[in-house]
C-alpha positions, 0 to 999 in steps of 0.5 A: 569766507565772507571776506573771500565772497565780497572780493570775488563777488566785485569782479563781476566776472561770473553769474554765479558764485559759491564759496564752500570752506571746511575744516577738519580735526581727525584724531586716530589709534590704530590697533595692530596685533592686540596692541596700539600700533599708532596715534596720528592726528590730521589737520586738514583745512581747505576753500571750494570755490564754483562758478557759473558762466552762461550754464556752464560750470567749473570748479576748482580747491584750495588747501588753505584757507586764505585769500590767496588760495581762494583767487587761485582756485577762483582763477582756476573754476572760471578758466573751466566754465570759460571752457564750455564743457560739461553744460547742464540744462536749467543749471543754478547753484542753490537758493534758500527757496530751493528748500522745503523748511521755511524755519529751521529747527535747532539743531546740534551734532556737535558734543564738545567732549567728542571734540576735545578728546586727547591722544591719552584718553583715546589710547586709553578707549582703545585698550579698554576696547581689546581688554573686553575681547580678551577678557570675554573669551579666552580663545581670542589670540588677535584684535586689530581695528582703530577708533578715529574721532573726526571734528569739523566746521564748514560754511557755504555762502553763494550769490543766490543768498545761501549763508550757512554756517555749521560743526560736528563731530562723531567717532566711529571704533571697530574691532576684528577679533580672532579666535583659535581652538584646536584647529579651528580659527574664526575671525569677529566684527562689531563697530560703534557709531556715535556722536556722543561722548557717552555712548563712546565710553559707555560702548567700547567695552560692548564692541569688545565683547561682541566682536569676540562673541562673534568670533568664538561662535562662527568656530567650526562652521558648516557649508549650507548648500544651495538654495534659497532660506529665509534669512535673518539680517542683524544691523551689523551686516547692513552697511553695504546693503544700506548704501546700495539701497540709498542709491537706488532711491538717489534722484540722480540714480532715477534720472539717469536710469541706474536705480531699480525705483526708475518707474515705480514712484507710487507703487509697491516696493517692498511688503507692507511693514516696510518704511525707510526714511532718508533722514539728515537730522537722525539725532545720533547719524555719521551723515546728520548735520543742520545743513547739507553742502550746498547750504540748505537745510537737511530734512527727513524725507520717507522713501518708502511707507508700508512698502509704497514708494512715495519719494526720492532724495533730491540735491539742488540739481535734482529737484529742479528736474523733478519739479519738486524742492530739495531735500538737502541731500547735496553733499560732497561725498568721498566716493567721487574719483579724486576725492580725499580719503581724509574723513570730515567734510570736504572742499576739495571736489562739488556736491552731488546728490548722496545720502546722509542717513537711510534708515530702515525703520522699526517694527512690532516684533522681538529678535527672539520671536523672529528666531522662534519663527523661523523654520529653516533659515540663516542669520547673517552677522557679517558680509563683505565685497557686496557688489551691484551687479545690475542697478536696474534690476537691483541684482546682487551678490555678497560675500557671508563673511562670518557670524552666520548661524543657522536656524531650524524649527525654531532654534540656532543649531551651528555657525554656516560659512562658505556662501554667496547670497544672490538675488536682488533687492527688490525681491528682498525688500518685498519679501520681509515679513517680520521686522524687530523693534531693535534699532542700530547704527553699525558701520563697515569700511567707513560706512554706517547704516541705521536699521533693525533686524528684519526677516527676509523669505526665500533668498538664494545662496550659493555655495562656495 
């Protein structure tokens, strides 16, 4: 990269210049009807490259890291902001005096042991990971899911001064089991995220026996009718709603009018035992790493504190609208259109302000006391297909897949299936009363989220 960057700085062609190379080692077993169906392994390497041209920019990739594919992509970059589309106001690529972290901390998100994981021993993960479902419920009849081990390196150097250099890994497992008795099928979910090699080996068994406990418990399920419950959400549900609330608190979501926190920074947002921290050092995150995508330092930044809005997360870009510093939030996220569906870091499109660890954080209380609490109420284990409906009004809706059990006077009575929960996120984040001292990172659909279990008042089902 330091070679591409002197050639390409010399033509003196563009005021501007970024080089962003990656890249990743992706090692996956799929698991199919109780059996490892696949092993595969993705080699996948690339160069970014984005230039800045009398305020407008363009940026093109490469699939190699070479010279060559680097001149082609900077031809490519230039001849877009040549074209003078796509102007931003005030635009400039990162600088190190962008960022709020004078020194930087040590930091490490790399274990060499995730990193040198084999085909064999992943296999062997895997079978361990189905053994436990069979084993902990006789009535489980299917398993699918996959364990995916992702290793990467990536660099940033640009003309502002930016020379950053990291590498991680992570794993993230998951299982669906089904159960059947009788006539009666249910189906269970449970995931592991980790950085570290010991809590891999340590947890695939815990992922089988939970997917299974889950399954085997959502078997004959009642239909709530509707109205509103105080629901009791469990880490393993988050992952959606996690993401939706990041993005109501994505600095570029707020500038755009898209986030329900658009004219609330200062006021209340949530009760007062709420506090959510975007984190990009969280010690064990899927999105932790030393240095965001633009080359910055990532940070812990508090969004909300006892249920005060205090900031947003902000990229290069955003700050500089804000009048305020990044908080290393720029990443090359794969939601963008066009993006690679390969996990790792990617070259192949620009960073944006995104999120790498929204974390709602712990409480005072015990799951069981939260339980013991509740009057009438429902648990909720798994959800899928969360939509936005509104980002404004934080309006939303999902799908209570399975898990779901419902609470009265105290006590777990049966599981509850067939039911949307409908309301919004603010009245949901003003509504916790109660939050566990438990603090979990599940994961769904490639997503994670890091949070505990907390109790909601009054959120509106409906049935279906």
């Amino acid at each position: 990269m330091e070679r591409v960057f002197e050639e390409l700085s010399r033509r003196n062609e563009v005021d501007q210049l970024e080089i962003y190379c990656s890249s990743n080692r992706i090692m996956a077993i799929r698991i199919v009807n109780t059996e490892i169906l696949e092993s595969k392994l993705n080699m996948d390497s690339g160069i970014g490259v984005r230039v800045l041209k009398d305020g407008f920019i363009g940026y093109a990739s490469g699939t190699s890291l070479t010279i060559e594919a680097a001149r082609e992509a900077y031809g490519k970059a230039t001849k877009v902001a040549n074209s003078k589309m796509g102007e931003k106001e005030n635009i400039s690529f990162a600088r190190p005096s962008d960022s709020k972290i004078e020194r930087l901390p040590n930091s490490s998100f790399s274990d060499d042991r995730v990193r040198d994981l084999q085909d064999e021993e992943l296999a062997g993960l895997g079978k361990r990971m189905i053994d436990s479902a069979l084993a902990h419920d006789r009535r489980v009849y299917d398993c699918s899911g996959s364990i995916t081990v992702v290793g990467y390196e990536f660099a940033t150097v640009n003309s502002n001064g930016i020379d950053s250099h990291d590498l991680g890994d992570y794993v993230y497992a998951t299982l669906t089991s089904m159960t059947k008795d009788g006539d009666l099928i249910a189906q269970g979910f449970d995931t592991l995220v980790t950085r570290k090699y010991s809590k891999l080996v340590e947890g695939v068994e815990h992922v089988g026996e939970k997917s299974a406990e889950m399954s085997a418990g959502s078997l004959g399920p009642k239909q709530p009718p509707s109205g509103k419950y105080d629901m009791i959400y469990t880490p393993s549900c988050m992952s959606l709603t996690m993401r939706n609330l990041a993005g109501m608190a994505n600095a570029q979501r707020v500038h755009d009018g898209l986030s329900m926190f658009t004219e609330y920074l200062g006021r209340q947002v949530a009760s007062d035992v709420v506090s959510v921290v975007e984190d990009g050092r969280f010690e064990d995150g899927k999105g932790s790493a030393t240095f965001d995508d633009e080359g910055l330092p990532t940070m812990r930044t508090v969004i909300i504190e006892n249920g005060l809005l205090k900031s947003f997360f902000h990229d290069s870009y955003t700050s500089k609208m804000f009048g305020v510093r990044s908080t290393g939030n720029g990443f090359r996220v794969l939601t963008q259109v066009g993006g690679s569906t390969l996990e790792g870091k990617r070259y192949d499109f620009p960073p944006t302000c995104s999120s790498a660890n929204f974390v709602i954080l712990p409480g005072d209380s015990n799951e069981e006391e939260i339980i013991q609490d509740t009057k009438r109420g429902i648990i909720i284990g798994w959800t899928r297909y969360e939509r936005l409906l509104n980002s404004r009004a934080g309006a939303f809706t999902s799908n209570a897949r399975s898990g779901n059990l419902m609470v009265e006077n105290g006590e777990v009575k049966y599981p509850v299936h067939g039911f949307r929960i409908h309301d919004n996120y603010m009245n949901l984040l003003k509504s916790i009363d109660l939050v566990a001292k438990n603090l979990e990172q599940k994961g769904h659909w490639g997503t994670a989220s890091i949070s505990p279990t907390f109790r909601t008042r009054a959120i509106q089902i409906i049935s279906i």
